[in-house]
N, CA, C and O atoms as a Tinker XYZ file with bonds, in Angstrom:
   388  protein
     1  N    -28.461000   18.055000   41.361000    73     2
     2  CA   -27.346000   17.593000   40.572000    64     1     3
     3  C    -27.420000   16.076000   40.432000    63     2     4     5
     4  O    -27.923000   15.295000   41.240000    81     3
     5  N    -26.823000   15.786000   39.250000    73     3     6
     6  CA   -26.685000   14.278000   38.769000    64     5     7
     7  C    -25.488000   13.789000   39.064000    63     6     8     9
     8  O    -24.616000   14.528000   38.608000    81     7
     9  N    -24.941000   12.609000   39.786000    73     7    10
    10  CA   -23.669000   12.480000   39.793000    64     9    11
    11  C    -23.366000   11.020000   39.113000    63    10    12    13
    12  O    -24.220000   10.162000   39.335000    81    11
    13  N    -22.148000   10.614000   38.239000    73    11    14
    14  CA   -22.306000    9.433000   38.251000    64    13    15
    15  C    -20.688000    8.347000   38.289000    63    14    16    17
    16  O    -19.565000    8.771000   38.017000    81    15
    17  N    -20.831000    7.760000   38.459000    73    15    18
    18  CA   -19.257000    7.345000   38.762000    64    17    19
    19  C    -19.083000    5.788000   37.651000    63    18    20    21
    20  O    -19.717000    4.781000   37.966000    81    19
    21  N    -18.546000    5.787000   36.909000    73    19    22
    22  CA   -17.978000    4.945000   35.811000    64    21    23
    23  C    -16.399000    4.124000   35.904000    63    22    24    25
    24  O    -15.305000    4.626000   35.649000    81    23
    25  N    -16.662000    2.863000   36.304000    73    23    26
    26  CA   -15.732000    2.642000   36.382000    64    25    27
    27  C    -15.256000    1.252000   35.343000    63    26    28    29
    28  O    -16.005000    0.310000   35.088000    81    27
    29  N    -14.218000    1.365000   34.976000    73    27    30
    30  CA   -13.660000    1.445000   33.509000    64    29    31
    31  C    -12.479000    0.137000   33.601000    63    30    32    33
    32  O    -11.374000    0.541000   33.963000    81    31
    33  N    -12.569000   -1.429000   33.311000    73    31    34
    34  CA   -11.893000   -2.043000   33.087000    64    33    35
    35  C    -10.753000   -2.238000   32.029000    63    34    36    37
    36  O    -11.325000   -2.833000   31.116000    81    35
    37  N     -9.417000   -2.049000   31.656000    73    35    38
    38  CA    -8.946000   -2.396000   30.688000    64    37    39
    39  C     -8.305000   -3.350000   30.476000    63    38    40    41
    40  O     -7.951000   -4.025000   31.443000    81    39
    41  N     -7.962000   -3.708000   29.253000    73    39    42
    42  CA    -7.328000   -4.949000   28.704000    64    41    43
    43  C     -5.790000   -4.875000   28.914000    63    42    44    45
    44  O     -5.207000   -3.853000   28.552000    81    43
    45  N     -5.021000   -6.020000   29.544000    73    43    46
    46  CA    -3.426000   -5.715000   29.920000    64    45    47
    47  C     -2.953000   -5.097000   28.562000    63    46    48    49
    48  O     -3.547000   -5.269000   27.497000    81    47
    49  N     -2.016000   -4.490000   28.696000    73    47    50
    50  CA    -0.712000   -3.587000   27.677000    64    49    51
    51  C     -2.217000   -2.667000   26.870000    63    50    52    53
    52  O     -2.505000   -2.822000   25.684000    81    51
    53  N     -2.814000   -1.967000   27.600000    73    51    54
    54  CA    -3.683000   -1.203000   26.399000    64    53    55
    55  C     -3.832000    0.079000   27.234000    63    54    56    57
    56  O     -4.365000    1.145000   26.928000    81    55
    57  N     -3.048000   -0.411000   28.686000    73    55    58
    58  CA    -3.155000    1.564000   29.197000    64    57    59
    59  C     -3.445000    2.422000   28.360000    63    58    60    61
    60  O     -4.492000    3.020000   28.112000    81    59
    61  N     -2.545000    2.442000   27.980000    73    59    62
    62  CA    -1.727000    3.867000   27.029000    64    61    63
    63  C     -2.370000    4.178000   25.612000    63    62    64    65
    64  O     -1.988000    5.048000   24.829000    81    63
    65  N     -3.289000    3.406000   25.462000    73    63    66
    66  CA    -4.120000    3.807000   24.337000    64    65    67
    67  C     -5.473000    4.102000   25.145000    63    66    68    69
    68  O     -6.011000    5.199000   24.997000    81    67
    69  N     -5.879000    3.404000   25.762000    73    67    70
    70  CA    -7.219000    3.766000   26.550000    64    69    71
    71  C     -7.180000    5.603000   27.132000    63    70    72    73
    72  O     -7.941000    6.558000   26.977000    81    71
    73  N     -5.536000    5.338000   28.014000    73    71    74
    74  CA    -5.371000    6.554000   28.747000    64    73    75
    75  C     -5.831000    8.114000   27.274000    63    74    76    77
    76  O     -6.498000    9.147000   27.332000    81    75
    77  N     -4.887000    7.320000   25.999000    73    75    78
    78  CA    -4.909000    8.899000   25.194000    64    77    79
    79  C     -6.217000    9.160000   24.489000    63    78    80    81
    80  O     -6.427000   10.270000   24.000000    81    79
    81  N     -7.052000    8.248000   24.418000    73    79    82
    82  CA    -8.516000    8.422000   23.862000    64    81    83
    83  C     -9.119000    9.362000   24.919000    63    82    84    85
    84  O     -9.368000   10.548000   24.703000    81    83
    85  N     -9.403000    8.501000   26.487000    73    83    86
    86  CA   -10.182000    9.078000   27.652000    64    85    87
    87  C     -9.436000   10.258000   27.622000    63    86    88    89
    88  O    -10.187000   11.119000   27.163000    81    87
    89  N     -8.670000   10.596000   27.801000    73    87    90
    90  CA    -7.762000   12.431000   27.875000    64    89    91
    91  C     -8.636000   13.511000   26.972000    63    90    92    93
    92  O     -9.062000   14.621000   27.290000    81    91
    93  N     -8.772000   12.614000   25.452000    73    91    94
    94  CA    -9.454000   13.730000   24.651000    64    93    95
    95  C    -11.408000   13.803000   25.177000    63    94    96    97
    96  O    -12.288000   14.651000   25.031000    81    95
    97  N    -11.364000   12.762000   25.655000    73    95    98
    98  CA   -13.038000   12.610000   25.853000    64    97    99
    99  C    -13.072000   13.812000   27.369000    63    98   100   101
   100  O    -13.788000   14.813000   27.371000    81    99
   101  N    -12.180000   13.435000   28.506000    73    99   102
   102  CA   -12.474000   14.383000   29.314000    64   101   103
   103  C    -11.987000   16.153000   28.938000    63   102   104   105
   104  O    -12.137000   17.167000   29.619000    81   103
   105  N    -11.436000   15.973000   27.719000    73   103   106
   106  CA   -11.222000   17.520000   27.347000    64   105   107
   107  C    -12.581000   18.411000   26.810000    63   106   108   109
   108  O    -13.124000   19.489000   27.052000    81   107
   109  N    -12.784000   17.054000   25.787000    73   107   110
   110  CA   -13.566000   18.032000   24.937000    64   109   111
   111  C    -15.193000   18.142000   26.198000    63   110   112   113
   112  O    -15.773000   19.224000   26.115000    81   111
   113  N    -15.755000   17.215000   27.128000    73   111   114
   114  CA   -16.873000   17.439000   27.855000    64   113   115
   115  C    -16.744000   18.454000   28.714000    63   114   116   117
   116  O    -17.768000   19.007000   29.115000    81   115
   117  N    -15.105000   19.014000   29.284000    73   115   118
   118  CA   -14.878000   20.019000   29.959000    64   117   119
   119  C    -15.358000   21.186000   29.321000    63   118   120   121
   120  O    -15.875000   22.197000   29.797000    81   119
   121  N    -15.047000   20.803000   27.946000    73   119   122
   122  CA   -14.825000   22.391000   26.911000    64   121   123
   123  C    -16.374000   22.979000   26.742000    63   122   124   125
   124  O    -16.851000   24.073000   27.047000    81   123
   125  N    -17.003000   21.711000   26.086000    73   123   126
   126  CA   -18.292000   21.386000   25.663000    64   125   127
   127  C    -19.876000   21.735000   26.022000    63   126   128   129
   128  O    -20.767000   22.275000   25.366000    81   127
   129  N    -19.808000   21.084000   27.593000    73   127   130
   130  CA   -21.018000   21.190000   28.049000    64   129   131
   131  C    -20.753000   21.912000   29.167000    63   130   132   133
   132  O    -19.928000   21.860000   30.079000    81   131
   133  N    -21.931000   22.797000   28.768000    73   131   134
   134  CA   -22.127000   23.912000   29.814000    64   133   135
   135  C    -22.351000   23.202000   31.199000    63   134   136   137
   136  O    -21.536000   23.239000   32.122000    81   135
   137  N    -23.499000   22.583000   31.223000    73   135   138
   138  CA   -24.024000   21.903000   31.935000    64   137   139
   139  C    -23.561000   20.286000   33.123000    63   138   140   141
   140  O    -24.099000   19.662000   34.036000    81   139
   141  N    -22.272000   20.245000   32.344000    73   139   142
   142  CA   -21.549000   19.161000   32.813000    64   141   143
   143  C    -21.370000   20.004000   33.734000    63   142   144   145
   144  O    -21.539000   21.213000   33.581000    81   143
   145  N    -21.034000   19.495000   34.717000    73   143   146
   146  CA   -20.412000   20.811000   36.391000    64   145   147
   147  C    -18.791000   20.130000   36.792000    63   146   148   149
   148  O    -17.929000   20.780000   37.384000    81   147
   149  N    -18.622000   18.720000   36.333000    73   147   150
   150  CA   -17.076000   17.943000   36.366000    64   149   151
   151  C    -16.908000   16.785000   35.411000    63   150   152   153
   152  O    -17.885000   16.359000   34.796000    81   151
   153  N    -15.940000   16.364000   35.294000    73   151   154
   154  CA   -15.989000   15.316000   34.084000    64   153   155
   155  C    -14.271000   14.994000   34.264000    63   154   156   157
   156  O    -13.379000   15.607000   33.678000    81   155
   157  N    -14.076000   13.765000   35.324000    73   155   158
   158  CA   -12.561000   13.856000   35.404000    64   157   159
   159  C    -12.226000   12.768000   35.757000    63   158   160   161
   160  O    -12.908000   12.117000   36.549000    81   159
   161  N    -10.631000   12.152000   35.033000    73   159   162
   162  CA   -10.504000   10.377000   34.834000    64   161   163
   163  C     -9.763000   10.357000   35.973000    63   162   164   165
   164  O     -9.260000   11.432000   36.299000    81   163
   165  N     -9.540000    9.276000   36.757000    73   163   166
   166  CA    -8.978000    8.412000   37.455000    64   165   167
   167  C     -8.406000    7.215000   37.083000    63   166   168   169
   168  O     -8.878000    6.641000   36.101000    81   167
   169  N     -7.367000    6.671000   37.750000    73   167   170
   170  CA    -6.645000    5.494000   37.987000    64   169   171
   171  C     -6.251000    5.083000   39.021000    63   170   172   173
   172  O     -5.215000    5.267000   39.661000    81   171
   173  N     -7.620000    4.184000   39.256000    73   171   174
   174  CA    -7.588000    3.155000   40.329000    64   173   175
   175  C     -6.387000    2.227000   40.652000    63   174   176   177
   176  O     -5.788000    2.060000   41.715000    81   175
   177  N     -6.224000    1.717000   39.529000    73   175   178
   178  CA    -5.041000    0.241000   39.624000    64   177   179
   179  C     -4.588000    0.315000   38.184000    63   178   180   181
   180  O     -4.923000    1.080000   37.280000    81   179
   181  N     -3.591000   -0.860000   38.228000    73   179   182
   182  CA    -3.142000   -0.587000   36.992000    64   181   183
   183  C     -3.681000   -1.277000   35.713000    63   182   184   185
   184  O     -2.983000   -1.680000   34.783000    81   183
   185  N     -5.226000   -1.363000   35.822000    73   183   186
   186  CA    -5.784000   -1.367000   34.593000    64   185   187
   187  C     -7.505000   -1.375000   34.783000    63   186   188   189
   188  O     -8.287000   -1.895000   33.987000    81   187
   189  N     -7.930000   -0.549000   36.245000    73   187   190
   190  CA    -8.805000    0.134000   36.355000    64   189   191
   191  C     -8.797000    1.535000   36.600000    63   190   192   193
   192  O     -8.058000    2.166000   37.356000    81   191
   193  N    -10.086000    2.105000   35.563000    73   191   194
   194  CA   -10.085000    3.719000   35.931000    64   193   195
   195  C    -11.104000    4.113000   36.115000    63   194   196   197
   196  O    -12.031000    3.595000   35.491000    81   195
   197  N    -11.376000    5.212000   37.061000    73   195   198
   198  CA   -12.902000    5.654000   36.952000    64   197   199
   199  C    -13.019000    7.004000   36.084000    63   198   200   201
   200  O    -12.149000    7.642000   35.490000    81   199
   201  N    -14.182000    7.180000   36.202000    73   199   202
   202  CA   -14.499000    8.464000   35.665000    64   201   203
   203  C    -15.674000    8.779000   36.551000    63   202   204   205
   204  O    -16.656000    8.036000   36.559000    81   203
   205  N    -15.585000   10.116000   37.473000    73   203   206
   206  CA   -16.542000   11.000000   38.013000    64   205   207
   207  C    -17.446000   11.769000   37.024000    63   206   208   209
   208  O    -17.098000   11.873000   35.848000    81   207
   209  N    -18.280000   12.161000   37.350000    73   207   210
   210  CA   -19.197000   12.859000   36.546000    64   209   211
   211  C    -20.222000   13.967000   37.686000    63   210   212   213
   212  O    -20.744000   13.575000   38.730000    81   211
   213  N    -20.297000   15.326000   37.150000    73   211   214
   214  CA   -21.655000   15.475000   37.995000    64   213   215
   215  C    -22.161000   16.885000   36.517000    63   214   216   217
   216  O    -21.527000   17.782000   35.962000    81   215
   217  N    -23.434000   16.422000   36.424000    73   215   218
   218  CA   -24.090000   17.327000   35.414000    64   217   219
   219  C    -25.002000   18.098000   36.575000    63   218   220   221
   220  O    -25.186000   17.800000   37.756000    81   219
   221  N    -25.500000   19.211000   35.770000    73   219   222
   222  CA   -26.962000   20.372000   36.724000    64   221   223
   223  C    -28.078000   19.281000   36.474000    63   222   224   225
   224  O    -28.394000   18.888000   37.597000    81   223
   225  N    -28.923000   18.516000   35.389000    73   223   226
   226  CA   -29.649000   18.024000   35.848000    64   225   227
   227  C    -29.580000   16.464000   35.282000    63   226   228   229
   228  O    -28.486000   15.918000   35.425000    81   227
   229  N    -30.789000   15.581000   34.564000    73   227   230
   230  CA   -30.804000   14.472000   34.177000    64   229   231
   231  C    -31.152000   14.961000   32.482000    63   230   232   233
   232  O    -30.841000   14.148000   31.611000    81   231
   233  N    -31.562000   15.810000   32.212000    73   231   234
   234  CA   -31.776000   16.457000   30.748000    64   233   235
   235  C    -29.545000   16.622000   30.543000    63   234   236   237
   236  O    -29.376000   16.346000   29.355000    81   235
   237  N    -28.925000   16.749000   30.817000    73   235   238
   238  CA   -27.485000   17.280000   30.746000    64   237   239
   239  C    -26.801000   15.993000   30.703000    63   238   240   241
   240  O    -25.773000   15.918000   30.029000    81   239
   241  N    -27.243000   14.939000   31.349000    73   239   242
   242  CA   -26.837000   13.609000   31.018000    64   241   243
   243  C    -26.846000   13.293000   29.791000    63   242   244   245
   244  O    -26.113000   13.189000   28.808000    81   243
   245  N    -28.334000   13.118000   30.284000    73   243   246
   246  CA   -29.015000   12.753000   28.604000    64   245   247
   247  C    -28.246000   13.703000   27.279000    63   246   248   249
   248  O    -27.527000   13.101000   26.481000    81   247
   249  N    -28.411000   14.820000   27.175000    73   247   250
   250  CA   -27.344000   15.344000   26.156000    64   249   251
   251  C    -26.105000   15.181000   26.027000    63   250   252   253
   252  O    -25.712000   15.453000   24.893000    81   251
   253  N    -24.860000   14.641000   27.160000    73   251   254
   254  CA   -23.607000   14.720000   27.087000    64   253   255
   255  C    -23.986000   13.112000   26.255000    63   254   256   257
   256  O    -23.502000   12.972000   25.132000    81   255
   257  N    -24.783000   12.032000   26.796000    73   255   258
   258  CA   -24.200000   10.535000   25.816000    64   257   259
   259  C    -24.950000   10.640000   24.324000    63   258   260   261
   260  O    -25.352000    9.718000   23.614000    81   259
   261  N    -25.002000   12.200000   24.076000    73   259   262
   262  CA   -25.910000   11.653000   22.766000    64   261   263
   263  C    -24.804000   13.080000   21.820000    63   262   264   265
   264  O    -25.282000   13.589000   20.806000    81   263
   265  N    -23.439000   13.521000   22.324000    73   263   266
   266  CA   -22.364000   14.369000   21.523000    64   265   267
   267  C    -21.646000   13.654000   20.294000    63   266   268   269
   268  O    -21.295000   12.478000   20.390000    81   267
   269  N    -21.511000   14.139000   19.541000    73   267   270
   270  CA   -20.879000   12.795000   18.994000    64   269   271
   271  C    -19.467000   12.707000   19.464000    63   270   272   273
   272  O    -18.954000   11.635000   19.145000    81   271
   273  N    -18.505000   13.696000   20.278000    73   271   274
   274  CA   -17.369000   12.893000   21.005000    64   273   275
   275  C    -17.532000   11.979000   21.454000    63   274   276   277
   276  O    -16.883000   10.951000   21.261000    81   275
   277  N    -18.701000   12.171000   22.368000    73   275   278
   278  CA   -19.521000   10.896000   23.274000    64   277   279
   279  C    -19.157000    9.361000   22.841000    63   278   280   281
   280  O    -18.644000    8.367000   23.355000    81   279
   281  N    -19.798000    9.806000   21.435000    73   279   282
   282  CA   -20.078000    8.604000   20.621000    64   281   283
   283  C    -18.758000    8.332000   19.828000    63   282   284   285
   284  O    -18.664000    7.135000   19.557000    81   283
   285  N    -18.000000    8.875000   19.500000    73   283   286
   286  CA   -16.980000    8.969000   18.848000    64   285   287
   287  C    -15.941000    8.174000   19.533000    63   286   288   289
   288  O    -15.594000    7.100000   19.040000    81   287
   289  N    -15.222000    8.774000   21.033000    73   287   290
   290  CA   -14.251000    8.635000   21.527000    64   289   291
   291  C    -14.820000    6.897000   22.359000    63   290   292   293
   292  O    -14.093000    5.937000   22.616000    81   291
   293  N    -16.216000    7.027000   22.574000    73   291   294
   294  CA   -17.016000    6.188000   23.654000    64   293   295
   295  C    -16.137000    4.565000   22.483000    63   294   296   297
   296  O    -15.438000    3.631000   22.877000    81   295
   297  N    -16.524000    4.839000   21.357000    73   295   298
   298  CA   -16.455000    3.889000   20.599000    64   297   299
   299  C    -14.503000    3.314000   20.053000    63   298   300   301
   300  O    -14.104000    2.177000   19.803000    81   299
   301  N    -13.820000    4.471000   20.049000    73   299   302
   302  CA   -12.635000    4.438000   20.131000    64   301   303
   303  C    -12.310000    3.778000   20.967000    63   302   304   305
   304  O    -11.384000    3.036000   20.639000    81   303
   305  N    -12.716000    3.651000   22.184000    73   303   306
   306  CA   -12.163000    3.316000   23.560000    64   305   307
   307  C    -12.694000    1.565000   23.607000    63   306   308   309
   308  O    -12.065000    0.679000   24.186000    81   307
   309  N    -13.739000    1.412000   22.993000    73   307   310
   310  CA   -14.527000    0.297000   23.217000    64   309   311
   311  C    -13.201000   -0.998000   23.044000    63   310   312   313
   312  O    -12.955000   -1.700000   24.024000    81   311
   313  N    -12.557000   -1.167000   21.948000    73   311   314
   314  CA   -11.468000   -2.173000   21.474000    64   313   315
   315  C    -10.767000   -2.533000   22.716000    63   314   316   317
   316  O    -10.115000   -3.566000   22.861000    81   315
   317  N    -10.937000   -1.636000   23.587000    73   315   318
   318  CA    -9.339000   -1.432000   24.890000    64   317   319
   319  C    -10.098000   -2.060000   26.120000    63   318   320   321
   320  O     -9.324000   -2.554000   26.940000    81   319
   321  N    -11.551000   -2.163000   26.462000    73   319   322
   322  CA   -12.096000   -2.160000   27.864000    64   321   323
   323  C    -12.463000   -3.692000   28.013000    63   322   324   325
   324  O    -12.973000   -4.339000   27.098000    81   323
   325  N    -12.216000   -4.101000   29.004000    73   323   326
   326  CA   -11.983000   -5.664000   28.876000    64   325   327
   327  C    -13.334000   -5.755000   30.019000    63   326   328   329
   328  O    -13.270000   -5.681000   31.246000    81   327
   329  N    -14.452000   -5.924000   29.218000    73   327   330
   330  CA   -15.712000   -6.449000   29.338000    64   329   331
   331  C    -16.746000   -4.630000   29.662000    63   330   332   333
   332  O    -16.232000   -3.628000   29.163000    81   331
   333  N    -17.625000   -4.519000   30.194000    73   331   334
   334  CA   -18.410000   -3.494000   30.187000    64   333   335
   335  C    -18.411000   -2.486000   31.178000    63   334   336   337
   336  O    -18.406000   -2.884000   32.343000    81   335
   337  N    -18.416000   -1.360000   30.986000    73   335   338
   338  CA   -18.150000   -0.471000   32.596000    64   337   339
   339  C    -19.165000   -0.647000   33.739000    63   338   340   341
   340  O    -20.279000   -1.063000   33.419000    81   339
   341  N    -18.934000   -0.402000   34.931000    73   339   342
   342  CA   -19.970000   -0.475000   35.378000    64   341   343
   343  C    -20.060000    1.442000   35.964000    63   342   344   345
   344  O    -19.154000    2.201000   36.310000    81   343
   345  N    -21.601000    1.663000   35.846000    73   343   346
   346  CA   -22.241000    2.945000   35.698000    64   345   347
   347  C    -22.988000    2.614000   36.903000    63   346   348   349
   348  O    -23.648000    1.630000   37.235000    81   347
   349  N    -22.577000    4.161000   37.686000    73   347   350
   350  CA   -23.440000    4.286000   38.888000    64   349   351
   351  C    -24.042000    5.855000   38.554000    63   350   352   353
   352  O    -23.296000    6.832000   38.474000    81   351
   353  N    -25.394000    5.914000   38.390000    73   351   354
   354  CA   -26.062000    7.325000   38.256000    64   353   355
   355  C    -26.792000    7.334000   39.674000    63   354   356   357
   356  O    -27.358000    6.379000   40.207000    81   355
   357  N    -26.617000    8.936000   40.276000    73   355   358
   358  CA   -27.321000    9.418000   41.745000    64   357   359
   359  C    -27.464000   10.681000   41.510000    63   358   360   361
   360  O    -26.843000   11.593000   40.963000    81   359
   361  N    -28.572000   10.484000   42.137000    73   359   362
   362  CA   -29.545000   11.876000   42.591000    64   361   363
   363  C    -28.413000   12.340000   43.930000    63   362   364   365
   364  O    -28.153000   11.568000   44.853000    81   363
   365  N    -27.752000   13.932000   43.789000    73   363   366
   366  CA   -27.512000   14.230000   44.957000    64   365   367
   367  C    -28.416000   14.680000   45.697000    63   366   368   369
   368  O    -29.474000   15.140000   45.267000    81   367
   369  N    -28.073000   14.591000   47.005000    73   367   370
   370  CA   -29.035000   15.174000   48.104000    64   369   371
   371  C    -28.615000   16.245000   49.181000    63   370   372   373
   372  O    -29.369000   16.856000   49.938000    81   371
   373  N    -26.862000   16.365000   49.052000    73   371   374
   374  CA   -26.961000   17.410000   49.928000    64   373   375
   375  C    -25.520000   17.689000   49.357000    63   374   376   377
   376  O    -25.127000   16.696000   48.744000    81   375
   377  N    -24.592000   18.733000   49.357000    73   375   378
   378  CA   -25.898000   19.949000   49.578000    64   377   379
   379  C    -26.710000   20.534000   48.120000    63   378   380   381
   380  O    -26.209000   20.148000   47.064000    81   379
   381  N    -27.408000   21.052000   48.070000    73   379   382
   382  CA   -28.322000   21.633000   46.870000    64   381   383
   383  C    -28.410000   23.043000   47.548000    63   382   384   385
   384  O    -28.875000   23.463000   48.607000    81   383
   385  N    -27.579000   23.743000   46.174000    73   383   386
   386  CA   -27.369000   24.642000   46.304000    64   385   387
   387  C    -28.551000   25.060000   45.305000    63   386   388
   388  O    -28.767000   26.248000   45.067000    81   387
């Protein structure tokens, strides 16, 4: 499994638009990809959020940033995030089922 953890700066007074974009992005990857195994937002503070991730492999990655929600909502959201996310991708190691 692929896991990756995204964590998501926003711009003051833009919660609430960030929050209703990311809502539809973690819907439709729930709905979407088979292969996604979780896909679910967090709120760290009050204008950081993460996003968990774990896909079956690195081919399932690679297909979820190339959906066009991906690209769609990724880009919706862009106006609101006050500078760049930072992306952590890992190889799990235990357990492997």
């Amino acid at each position: 499994m692929i896991g990756v953890i995204a964590t998501i700066k926003v711009k003051d007074s833009k919660e609430v638009e960030f929050e209703n974009i990311a809502v539809k992005l973690v819907n439709a990857v729930n709905v979407e990809e088979e292969d996604n195994l979780f896909y679910r937002l967090y709120k760290q503070s009050s204008h950081v959020y993460i996003i968990m991730e774990g896909y079956k492999d690195k081919d399932a990655l690679t297909r979820h940033t190339k959906t066009s929600y991906y690209k769609k909502y990724g880009k919706a959201m862009a106006e609101f995030l006050n500078g760049v996310p930072q992306v952590i991708v890992m190889d799990e190691l235990a357990p492997r089922k």
